[in-house]
C-alpha positions as CSV (number, residue, x, y, z in Angstrom):
1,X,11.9,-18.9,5.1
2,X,8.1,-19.4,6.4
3,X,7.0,-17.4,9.0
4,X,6.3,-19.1,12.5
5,X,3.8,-18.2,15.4
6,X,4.7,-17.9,18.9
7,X,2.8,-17.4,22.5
8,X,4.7,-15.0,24.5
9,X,4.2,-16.0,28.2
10,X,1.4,-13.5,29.0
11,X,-0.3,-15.0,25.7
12,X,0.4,-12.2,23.4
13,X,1.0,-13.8,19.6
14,X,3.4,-12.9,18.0
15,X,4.7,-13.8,14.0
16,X,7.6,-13.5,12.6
17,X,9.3,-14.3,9.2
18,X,13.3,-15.0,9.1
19,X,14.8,-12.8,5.8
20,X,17.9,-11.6,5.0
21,X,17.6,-8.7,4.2
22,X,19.7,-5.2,5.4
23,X,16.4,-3.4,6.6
24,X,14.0,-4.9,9.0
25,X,10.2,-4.2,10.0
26,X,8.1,-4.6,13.6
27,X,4.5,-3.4,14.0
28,X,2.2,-3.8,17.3
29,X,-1.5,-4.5,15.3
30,X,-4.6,-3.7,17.0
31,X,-8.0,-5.3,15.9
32,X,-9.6,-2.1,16.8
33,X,-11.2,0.7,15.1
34,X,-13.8,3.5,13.6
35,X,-16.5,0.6,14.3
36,X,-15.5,0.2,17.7
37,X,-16.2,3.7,19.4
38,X,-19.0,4.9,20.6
39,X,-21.0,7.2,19.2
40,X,-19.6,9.9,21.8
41,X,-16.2,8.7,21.3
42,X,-16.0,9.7,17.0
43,X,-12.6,10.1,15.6
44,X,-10.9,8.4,19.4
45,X,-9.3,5.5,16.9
46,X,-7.5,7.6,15.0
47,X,-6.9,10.2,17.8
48,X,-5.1,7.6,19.5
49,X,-2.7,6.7,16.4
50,X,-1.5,10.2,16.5
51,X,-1.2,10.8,20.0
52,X,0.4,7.5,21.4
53,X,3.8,9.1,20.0
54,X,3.5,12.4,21.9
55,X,5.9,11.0,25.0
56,X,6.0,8.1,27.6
57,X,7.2,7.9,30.9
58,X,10.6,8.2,30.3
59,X,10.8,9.7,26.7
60,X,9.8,13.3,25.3
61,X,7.7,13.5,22.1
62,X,11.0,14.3,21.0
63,X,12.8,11.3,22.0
64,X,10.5,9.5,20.3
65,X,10.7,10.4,17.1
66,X,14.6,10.6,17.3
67,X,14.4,7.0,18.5
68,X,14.7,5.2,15.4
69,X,15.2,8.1,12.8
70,X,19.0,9.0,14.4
71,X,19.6,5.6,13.1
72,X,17.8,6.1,9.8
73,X,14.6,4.1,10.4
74,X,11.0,5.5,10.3
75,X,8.6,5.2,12.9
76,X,4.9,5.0,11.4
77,X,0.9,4.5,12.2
78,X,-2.5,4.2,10.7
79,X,-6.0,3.4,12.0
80,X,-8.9,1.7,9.3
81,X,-12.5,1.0,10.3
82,X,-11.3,-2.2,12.2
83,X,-7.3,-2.0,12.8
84,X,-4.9,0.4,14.3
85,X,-1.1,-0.5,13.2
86,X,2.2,0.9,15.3
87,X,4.9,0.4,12.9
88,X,8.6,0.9,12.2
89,X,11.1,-0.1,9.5
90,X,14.7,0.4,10.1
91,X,18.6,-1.1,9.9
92,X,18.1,-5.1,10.9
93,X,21.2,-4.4,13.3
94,X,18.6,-2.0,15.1
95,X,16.1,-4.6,16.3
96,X,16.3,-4.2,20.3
97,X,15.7,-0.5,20.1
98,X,13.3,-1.0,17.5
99,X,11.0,-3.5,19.7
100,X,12.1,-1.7,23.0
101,X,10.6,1.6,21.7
102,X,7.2,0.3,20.4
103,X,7.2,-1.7,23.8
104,X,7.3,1.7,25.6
105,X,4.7,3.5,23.3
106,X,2.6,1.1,23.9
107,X,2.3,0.2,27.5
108,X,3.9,3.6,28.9
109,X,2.2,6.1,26.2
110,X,1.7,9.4,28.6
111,X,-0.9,11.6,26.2
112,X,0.2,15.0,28.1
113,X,-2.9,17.6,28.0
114,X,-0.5,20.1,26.3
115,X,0.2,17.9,23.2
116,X,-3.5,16.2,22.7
117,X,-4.5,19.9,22.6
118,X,-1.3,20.6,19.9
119,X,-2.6,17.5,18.1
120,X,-6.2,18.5,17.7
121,X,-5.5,21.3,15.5
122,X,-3.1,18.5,13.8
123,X,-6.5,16.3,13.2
124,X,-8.8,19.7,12.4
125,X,-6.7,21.0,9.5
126,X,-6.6,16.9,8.5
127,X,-10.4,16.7,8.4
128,X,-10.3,20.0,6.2
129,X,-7.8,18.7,3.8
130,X,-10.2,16.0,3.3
131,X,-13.2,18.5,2.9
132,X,-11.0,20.3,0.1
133,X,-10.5,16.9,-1.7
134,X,-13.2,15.2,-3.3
135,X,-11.9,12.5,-4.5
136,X,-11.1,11.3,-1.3
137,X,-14.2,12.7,0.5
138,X,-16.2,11.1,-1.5
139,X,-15.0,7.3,-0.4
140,X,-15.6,8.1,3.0
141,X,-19.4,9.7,2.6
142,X,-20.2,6.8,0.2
143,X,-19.3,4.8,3.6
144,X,-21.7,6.5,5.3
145,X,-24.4,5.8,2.9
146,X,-23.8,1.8,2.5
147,X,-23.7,1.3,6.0
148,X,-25.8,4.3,7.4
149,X,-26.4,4.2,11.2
150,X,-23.4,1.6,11.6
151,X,-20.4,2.0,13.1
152,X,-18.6,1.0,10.0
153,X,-20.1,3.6,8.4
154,X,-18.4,6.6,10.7
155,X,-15.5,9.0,9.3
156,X,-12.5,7.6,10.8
157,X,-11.1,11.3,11.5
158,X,-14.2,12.1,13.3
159,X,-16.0,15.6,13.1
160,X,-14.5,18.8,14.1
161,X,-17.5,19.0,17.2
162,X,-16.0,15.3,18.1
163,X,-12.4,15.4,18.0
164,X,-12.5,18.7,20.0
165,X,-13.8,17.2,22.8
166,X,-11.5,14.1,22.6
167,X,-10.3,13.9,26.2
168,X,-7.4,12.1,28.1
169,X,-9.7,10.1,30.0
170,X,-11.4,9.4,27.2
171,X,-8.4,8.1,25.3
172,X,-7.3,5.9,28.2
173,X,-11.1,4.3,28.8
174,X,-10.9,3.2,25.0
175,X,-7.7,1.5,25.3
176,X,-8.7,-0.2,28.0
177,X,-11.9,-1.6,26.0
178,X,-10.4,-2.6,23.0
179,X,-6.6,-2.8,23.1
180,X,-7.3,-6.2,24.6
181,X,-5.1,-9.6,24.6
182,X,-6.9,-10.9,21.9
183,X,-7.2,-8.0,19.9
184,X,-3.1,-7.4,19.5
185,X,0.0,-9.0,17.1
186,X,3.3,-8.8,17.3
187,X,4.8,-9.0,13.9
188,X,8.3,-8.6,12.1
189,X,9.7,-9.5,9.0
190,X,13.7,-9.3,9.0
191,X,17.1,-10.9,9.8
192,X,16.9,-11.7,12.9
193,X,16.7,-15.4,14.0
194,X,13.3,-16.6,15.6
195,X,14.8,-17.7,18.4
196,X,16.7,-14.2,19.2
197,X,12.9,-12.5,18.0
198,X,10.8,-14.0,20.4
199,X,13.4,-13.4,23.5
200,X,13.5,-9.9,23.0
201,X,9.6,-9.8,22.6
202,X,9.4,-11.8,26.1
203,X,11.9,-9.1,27.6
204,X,10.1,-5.5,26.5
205,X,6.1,-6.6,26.0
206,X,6.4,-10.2,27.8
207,X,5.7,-8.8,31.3
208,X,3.1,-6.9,30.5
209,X,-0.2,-7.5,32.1
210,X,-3.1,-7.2,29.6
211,X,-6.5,-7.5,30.1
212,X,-8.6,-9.7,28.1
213,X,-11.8,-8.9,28.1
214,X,-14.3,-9.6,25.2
215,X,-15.4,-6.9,23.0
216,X,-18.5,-7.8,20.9
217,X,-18.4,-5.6,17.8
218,X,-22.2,-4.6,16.9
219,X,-23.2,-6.5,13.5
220,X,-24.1,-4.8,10.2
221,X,-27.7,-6.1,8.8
222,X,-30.6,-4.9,6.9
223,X,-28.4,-3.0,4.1
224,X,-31.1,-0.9,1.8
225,X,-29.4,0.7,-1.3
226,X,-29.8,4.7,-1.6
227,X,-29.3,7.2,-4.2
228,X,-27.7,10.3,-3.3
229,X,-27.0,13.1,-5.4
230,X,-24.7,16.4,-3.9
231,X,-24.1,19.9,-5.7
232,X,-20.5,21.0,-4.6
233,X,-18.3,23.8,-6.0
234,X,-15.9,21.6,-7.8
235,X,-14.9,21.1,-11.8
236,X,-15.7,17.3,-12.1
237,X,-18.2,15.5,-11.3
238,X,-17.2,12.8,-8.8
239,X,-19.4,9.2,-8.7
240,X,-19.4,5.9,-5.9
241,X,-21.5,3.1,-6.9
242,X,-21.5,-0.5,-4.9
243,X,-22.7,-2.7,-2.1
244,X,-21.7,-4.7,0.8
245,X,-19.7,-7.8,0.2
246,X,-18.2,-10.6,1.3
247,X,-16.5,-10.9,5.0
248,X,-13.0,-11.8,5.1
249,X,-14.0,-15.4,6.3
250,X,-16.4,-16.5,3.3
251,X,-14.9,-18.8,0.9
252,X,-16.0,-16.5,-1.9
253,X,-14.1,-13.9,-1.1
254,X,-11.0,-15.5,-3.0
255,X,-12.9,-15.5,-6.3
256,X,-14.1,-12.1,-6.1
257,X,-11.0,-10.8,-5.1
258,X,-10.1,-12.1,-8.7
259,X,-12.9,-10.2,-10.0
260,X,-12.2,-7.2,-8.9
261,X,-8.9,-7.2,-10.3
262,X,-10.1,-8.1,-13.5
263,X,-12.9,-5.9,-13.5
264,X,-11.6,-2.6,-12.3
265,X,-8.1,-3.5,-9.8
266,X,-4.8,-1.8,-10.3
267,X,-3.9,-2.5,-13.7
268,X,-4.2,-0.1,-16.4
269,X,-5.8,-2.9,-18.5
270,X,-8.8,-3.6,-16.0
271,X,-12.2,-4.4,-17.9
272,X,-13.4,-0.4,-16.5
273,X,-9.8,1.2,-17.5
274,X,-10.1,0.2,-20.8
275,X,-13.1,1.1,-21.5
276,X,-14.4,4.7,-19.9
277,X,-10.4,5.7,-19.8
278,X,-8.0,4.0,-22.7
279,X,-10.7,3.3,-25.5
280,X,-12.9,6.5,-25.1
281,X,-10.9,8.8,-22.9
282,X,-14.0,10.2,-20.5
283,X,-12.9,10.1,-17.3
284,X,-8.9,10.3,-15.6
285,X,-9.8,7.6,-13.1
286,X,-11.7,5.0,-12.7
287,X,-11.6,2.0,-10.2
288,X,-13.3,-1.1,-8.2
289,X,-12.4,-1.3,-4.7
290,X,-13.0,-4.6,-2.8
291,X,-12.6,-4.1,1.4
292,X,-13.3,-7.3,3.4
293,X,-14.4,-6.5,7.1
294,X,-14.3,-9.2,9.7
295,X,-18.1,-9.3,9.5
296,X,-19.1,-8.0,6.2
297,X,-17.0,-6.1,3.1
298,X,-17.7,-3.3,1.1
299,X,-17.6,-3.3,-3.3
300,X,-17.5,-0.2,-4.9
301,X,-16.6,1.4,-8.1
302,X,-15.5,4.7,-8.2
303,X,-14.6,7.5,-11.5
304,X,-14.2,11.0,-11.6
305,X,-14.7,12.6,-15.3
306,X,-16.6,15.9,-16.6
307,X,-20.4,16.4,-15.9
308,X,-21.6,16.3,-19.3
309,X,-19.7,12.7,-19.7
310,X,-20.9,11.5,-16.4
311,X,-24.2,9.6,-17.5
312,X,-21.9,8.2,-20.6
313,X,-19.6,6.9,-18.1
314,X,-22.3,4.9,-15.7
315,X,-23.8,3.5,-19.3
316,X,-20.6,2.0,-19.6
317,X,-19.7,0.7,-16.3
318,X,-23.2,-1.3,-16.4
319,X,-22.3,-2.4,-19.7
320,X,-19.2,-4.0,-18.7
321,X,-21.2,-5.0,-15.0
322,X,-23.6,-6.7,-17.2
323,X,-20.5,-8.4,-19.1
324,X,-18.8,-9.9,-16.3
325,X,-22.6,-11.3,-14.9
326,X,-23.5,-12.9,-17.7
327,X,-20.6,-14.4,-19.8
328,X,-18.5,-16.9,-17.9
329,X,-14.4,-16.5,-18.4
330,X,-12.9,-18.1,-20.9
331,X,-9.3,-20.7,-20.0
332,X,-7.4,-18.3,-21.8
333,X,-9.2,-15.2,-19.7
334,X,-9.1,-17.1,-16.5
335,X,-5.5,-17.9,-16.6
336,X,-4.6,-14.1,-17.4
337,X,-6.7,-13.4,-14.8
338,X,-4.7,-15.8,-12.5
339,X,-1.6,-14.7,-13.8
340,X,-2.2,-10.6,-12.9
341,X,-3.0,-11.5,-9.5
342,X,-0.9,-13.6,-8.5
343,X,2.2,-10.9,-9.7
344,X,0.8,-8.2,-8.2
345,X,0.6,-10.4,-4.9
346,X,4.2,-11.3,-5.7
347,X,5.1,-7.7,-6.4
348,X,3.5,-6.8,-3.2
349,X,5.0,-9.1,-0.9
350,X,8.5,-7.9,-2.4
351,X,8.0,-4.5,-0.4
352,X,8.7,-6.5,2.9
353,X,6.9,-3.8,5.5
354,X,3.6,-5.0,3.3
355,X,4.6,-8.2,4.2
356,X,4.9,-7.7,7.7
357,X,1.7,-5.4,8.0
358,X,-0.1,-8.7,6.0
359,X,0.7,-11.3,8.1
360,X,0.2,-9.2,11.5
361,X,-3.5,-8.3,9.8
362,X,-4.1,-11.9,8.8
363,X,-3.0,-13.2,13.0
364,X,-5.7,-10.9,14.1
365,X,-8.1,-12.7,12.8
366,X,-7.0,-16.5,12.0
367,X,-5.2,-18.8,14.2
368,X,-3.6,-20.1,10.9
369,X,-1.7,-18.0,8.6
370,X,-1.4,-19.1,5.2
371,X,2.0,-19.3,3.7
372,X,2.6,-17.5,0.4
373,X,2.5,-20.3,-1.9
374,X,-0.6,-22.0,-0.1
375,X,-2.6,-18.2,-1.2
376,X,-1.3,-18.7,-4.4
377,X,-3.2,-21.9,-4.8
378,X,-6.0,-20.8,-3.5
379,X,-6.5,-18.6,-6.3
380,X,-5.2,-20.7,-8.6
381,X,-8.2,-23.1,-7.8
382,X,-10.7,-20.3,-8.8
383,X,-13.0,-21.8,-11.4
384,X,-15.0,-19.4,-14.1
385,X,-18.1,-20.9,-12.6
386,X,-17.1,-19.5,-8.8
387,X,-16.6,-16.4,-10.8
388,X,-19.7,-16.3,-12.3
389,X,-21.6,-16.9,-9.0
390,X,-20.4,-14.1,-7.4
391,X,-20.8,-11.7,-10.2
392,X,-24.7,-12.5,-10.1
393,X,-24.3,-12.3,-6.3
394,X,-22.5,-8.9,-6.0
395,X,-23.0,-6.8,-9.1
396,X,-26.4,-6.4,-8.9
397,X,-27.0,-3.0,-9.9
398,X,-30.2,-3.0,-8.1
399,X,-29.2,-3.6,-4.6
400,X,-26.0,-0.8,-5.6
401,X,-25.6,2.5,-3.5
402,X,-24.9,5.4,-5.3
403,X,-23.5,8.9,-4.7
404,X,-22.8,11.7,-6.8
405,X,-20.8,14.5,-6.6
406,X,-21.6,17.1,-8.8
């Protein structure tokens, strides 16, 4: 069945999508992020994501938890440079505990002193994981570098000097600036009829007072690529290339979604796979990431392979660059290209809590949400010409950011 959008009567939106299926999903999504702190605040985003669990008003941290895992479900968050999700999958015949218990989190959240203390260390030994890992350090520094002295550009764990001096004040002043009427979704994906959906929204978040107050988000401009080279103590060498991008409300952004699939996406016969990894074997991994922001988005490609094949490997990720920029897709290439989206899309939207996070993510920032077939033809309506333009848009490797772990 399609999904439908409803106005609670305190104006919260929420969208749900009928399915009949034994296991449900509910989040509360948050158009608030890294960007939107302070630069005293570092690290409060996340802080929040792990901290609204630790007890309400009428629940222990305990309780919590045990809420919808005594019944088998799972109760989940995460926080992005934009977005904060509350989430939690679980038995469809569980729905008014389900929406009952993220209704309390998230109006009645207590954040006792003695558990945002527990939680700190929590946070601390996650920012040193993340240290320990370059692989995954590097995608946040390379952040940093595209859109130095922006918002978008800060860790979203914070720093150690930061999240120490995360208060409960502090926690409760951002919430109050950004979790905001138009800034939250309600959505589900299950079997529960729409009708029976939106009366238990109305009953646990309905009458809820929330403020809504506008929040202007600071704009990213004047990008200037850098070059950044790092000696670490690790065994490969680790490399970010890339630029900003299209925002997730340009029309391009369809066709270079498509080229980023093609190029370097999740397929193990991507244009960069098959090169640096399948036909030569130089590097374990090697991917292109596209991230659209509201305002802006963020292309990168990323590898990790030994030192002494590391210059081999950027040789042959501008070869194919230069490829993709200057020879126009064949039919034959175009439809393939099509066709490998447009399954993993399928694929994706099988996993029904990716479905349910998608559509809340899309109501945050569109009043009309797409159906599944109408996305489909959007990409179906891709030309090789629209590809071609944004190739010679994006890929330029002189306006590229680059940082090296070595």
């Amino acid at each position: 069945m399609p999904h439908r959008v409803v106005n609670l009567s305190n104006g919260l939106r929420l969208v749900h999508k009928e399915t009949d299926s034994p296991i449900s999903h509910f989040g509360v999504l948050v158009n608030a992020g890294t960007r939107d702190e302070s630069p005293k605040q570092m690290g409060l985003a996340h802080f929040v994501e792990h901290t609204i669990f630790k007890g309400t008003a009428k629940r222990t941290p305990y309780r919590v938890i045990n809420c919808m895992e005594s019944v088998g479900g799972e109760l989940n968050a995460s926080t992005s440079k934009e977005e904060t999700y509350f989430h939690t999958s679980f038995p469809s015949t569980e729905y008014p505990r389900a929406v009952e218990l993220l209704a309390d989190i998230f109006f009645h959240a207590t954040f006792p002193e003695k558990e945002l203390e527990k939680e700190k260390t929590v946070v601390l030994e996650e920012i040193n994981y993340y240290k320990d890992t370059p692989s995954e350090l590097i995608f946040d520094d390379f952040e940093d570098l595209v859109f130095a002295g922006h918002p978008l550009g800060k860790n979203i764990l914070g720093t150690a000097r930061s999240v120490r001096h995360i208060s409960r004040e502090g926690i409760i002043d951002f919430i109050h600036q950004n979790y905001t009427l138009g800034n939250i979704v309600l959505s589900s994906v299950g079997n529960i009829s729409t009708q029976r959906m939106v009366r238990l929204c109305e009953r646990f978040f309905g009458g809820e007072e929330i403020p809504d107050s506008p929040r202007p988000r600071q704009p990213f401009t004047n990008y200037q690529p850098h070059t950044l080279c790092q000696h670490k103590k690790i065994t490969q060498a680790h490399v970010m290339l890339g630029c900003p991008a299209y925002n997730i409300h340009e029309d391009a952004r369809v066709p270079f979604l498509l080229l980023n699939n093609l190029l370097g996406g999740q397929g193990m016969s991507s244009r960069l796979n098959m090169s640096v990894r399948e036909r030569r074997g130089l590097a374990y991994s090697i991917e292109s990431n596209y991230t659209p922001f509201s305002d802006t988005g963020l292309f990168s490609i990323y590898f990790g392979c030994e030192e002494p094949h590391r210059e081999q490997c950027m040789e042959l990720v501008y070869k194919e660059l230069d490829k993709i920029r200057n020879n126009a897709l064949g039919t034959i290439q175009l439809h393939g290209a099509k066709k490998q989206l447009v399954g993993q899309l399928a694929l994706a939207n099988e996993a029904k809590l990716n479905e349910m996070l998608a559509l809340g993510h899309t109501a945050l920032f569109f009043e009309e949400i797409d159906t599944f077939e109408e996305s489909i033809a959007e990409i179906e309506a891709v030309t090789a010409m629209q590809v071609l333009d944004v190739a010679n848009e994006i890929l330029r490797p002189d306006q590229f950011s680059i940082l090296i772990f070595k």
